[in-house]
PyMOL CGO cylinders between C-alpha atoms (Angstrom):
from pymol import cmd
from pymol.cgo import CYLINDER

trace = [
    CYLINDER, 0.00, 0.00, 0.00, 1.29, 3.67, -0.92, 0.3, 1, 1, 1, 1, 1, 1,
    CYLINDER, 1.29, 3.67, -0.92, 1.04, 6.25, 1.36, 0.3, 1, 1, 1, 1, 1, 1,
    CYLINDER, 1.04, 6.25, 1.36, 0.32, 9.60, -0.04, 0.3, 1, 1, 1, 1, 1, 1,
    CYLINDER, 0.32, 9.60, -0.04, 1.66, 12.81, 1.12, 0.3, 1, 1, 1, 1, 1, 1,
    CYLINDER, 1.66, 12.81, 1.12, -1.02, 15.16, 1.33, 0.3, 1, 1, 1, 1, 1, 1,
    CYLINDER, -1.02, 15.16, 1.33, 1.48, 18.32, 2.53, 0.3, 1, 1, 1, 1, 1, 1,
    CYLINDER, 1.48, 18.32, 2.53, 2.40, 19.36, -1.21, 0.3, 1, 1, 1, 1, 1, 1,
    CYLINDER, 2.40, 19.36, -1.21, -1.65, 19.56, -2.19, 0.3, 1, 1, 1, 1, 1, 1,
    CYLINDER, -1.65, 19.56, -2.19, -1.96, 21.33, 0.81, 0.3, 1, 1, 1, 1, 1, 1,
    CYLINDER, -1.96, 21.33, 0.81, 0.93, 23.68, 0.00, 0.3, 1, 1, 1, 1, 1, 1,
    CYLINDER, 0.93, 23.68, 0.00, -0.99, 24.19, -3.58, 0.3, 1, 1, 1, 1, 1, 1,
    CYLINDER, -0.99, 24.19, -3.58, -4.58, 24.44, -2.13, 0.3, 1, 1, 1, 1, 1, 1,
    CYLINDER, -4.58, 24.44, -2.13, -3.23, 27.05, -0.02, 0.3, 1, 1, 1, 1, 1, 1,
    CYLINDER, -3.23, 27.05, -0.02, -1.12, 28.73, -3.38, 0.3, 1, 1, 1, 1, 1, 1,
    CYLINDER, -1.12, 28.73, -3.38, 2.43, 28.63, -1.61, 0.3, 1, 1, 1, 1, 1, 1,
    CYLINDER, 2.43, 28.63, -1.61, 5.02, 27.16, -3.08, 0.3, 1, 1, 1, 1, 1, 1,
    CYLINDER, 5.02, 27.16, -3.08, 6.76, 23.99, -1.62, 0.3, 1, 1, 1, 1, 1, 1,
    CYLINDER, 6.76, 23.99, -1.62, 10.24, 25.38, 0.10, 0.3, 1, 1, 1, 1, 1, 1,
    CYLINDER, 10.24, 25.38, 0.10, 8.78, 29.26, 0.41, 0.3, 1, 1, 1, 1, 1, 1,
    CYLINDER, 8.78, 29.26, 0.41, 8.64, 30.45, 4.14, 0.3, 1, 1, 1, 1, 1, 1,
    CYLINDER, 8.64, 30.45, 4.14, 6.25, 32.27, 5.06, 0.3, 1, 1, 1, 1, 1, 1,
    CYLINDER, 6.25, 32.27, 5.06, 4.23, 33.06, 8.27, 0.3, 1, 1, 1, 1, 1, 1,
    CYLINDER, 4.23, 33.06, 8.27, 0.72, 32.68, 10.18, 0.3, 1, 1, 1, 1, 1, 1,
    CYLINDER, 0.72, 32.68, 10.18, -1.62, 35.01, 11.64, 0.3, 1, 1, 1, 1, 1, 1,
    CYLINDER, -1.62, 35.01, 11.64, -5.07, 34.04, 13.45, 0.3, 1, 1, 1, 1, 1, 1,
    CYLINDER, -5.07, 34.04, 13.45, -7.63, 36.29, 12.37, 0.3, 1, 1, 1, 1, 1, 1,
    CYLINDER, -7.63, 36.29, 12.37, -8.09, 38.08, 15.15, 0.3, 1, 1, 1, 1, 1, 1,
    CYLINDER, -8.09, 38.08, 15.15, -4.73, 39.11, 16.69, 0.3, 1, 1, 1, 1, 1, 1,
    CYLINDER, -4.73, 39.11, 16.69, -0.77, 39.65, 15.56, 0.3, 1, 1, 1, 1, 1, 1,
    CYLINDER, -0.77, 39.65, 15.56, 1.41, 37.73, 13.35, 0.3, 1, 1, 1, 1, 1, 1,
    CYLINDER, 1.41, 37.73, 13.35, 2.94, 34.34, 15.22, 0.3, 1, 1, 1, 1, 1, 1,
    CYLINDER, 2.94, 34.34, 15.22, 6.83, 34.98, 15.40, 0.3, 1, 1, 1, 1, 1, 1,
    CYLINDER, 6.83, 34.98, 15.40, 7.61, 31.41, 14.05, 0.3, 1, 1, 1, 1, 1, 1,
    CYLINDER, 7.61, 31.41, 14.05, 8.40, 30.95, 9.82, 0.3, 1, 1, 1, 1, 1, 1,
    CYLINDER, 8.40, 30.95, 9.82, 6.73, 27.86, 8.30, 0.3, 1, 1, 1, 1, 1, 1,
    CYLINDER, 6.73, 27.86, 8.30, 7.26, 26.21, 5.04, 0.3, 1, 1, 1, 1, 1, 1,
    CYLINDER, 7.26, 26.21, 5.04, 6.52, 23.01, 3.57, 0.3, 1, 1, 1, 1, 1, 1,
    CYLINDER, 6.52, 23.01, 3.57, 8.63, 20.80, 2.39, 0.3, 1, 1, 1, 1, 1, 1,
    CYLINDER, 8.63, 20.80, 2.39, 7.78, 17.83, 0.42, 0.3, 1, 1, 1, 1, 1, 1,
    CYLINDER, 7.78, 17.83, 0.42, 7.00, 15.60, 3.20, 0.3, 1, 1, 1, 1, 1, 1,
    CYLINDER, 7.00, 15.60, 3.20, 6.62, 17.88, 5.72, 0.3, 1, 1, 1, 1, 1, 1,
    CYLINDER, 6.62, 17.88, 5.72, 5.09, 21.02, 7.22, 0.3, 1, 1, 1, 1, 1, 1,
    CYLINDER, 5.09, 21.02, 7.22, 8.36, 22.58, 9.36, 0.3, 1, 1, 1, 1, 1, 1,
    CYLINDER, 8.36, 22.58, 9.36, 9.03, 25.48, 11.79, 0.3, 1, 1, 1, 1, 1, 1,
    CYLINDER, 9.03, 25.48, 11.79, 11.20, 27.49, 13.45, 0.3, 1, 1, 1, 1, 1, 1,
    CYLINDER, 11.20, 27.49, 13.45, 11.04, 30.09, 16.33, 0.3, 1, 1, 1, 1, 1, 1,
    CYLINDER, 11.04, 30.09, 16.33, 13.61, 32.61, 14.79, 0.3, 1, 1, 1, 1, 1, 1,
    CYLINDER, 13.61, 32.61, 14.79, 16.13, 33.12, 12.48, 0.3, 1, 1, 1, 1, 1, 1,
    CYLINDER, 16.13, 33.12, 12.48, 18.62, 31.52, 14.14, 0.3, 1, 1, 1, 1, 1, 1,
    CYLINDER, 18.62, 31.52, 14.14, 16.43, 28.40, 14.91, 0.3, 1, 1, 1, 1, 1, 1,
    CYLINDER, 16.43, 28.40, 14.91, 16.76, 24.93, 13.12, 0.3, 1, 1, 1, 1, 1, 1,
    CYLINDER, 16.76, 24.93, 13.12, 14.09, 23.74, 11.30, 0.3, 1, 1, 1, 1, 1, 1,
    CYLINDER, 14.09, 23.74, 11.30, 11.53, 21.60, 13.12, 0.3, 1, 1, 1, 1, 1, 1,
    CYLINDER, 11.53, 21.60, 13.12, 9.14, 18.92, 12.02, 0.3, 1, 1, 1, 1, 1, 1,
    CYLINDER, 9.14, 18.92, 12.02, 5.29, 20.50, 13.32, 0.3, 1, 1, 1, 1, 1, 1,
    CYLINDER, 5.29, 20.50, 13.32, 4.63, 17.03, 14.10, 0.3, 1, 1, 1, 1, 1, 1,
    CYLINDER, 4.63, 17.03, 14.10, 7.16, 17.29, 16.63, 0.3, 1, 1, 1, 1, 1, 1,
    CYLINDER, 7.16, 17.29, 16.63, 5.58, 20.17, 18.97, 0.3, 1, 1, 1, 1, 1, 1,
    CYLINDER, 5.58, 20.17, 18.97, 1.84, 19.94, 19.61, 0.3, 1, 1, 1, 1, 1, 1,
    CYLINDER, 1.84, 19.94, 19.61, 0.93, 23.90, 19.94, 0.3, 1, 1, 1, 1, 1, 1,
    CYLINDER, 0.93, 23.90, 19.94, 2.36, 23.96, 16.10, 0.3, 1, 1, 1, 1, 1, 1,
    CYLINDER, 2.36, 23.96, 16.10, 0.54, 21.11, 15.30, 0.3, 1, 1, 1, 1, 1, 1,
    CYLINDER, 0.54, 21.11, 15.30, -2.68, 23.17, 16.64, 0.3, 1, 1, 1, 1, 1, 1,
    CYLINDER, -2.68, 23.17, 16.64, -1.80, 26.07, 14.72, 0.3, 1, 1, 1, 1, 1, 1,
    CYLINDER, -1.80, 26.07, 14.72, -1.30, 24.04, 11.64, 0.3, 1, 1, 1, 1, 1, 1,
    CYLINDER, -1.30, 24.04, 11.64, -5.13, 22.17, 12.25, 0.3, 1, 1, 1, 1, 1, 1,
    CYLINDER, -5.13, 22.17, 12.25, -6.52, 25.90, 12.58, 0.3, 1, 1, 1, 1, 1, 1,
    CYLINDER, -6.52, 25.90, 12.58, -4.51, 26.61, 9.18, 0.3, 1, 1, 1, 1, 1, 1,
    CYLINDER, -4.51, 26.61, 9.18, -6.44, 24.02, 7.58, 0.3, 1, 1, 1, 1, 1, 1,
    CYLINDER, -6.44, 24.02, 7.58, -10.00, 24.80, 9.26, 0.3, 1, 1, 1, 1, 1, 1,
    CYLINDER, -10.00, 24.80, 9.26, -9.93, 28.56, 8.03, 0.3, 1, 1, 1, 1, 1, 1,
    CYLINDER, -9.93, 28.56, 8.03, -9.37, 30.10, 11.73, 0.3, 1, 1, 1, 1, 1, 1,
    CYLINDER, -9.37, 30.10, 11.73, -5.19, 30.88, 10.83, 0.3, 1, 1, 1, 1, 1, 1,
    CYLINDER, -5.19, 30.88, 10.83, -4.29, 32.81, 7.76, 0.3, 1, 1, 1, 1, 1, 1,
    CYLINDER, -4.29, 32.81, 7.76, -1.07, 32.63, 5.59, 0.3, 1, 1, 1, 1, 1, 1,
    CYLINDER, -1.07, 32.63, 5.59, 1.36, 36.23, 5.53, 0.3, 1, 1, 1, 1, 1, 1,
    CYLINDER, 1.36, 36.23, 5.53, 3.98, 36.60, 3.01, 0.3, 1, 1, 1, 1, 1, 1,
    CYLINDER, 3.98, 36.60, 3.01, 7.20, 37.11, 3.65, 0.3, 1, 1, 1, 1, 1, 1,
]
cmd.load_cgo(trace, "trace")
């Protein structure tokens, strides 16, 4: 059986481009301080700058923000 990774239709459904950082904002409130991108198997993070990059899956408040992402309550901002 072949798994399929959904994070690159994901990345297209939600028009960014797979490798592009960018950042999240819920839609009431400021901009979260951690970049996001998407990688082909992944959705990562990182706190700052001079953070590594971080599997979502790994840290459950990103993993909440990425769930609100996907229900409509979190909006994309461009770098």
């Amino acid at each position: 059986m072949t798994m399929i990774n959904l994070y690159p239709v994901i990345a297209e459904k939600l028009h960014i481009p797979v490798g592009k950082e960018f950042k999240l904002k819920p839609k009431r409130g400021g901009v979260y301080p951690a970049q996001y991108r998407f990688i082909a198997d992944d959705l990562e993070y990182r706190p700052s700058q001079c953070c590594h990059w971080s599997s979502v899956s790994n840290q459950p408040m990103q993993m909440r923000i990425f769930l609100a992402l996907l229900r409509g309550g979190v909006e994309v901002v461009e770098e």
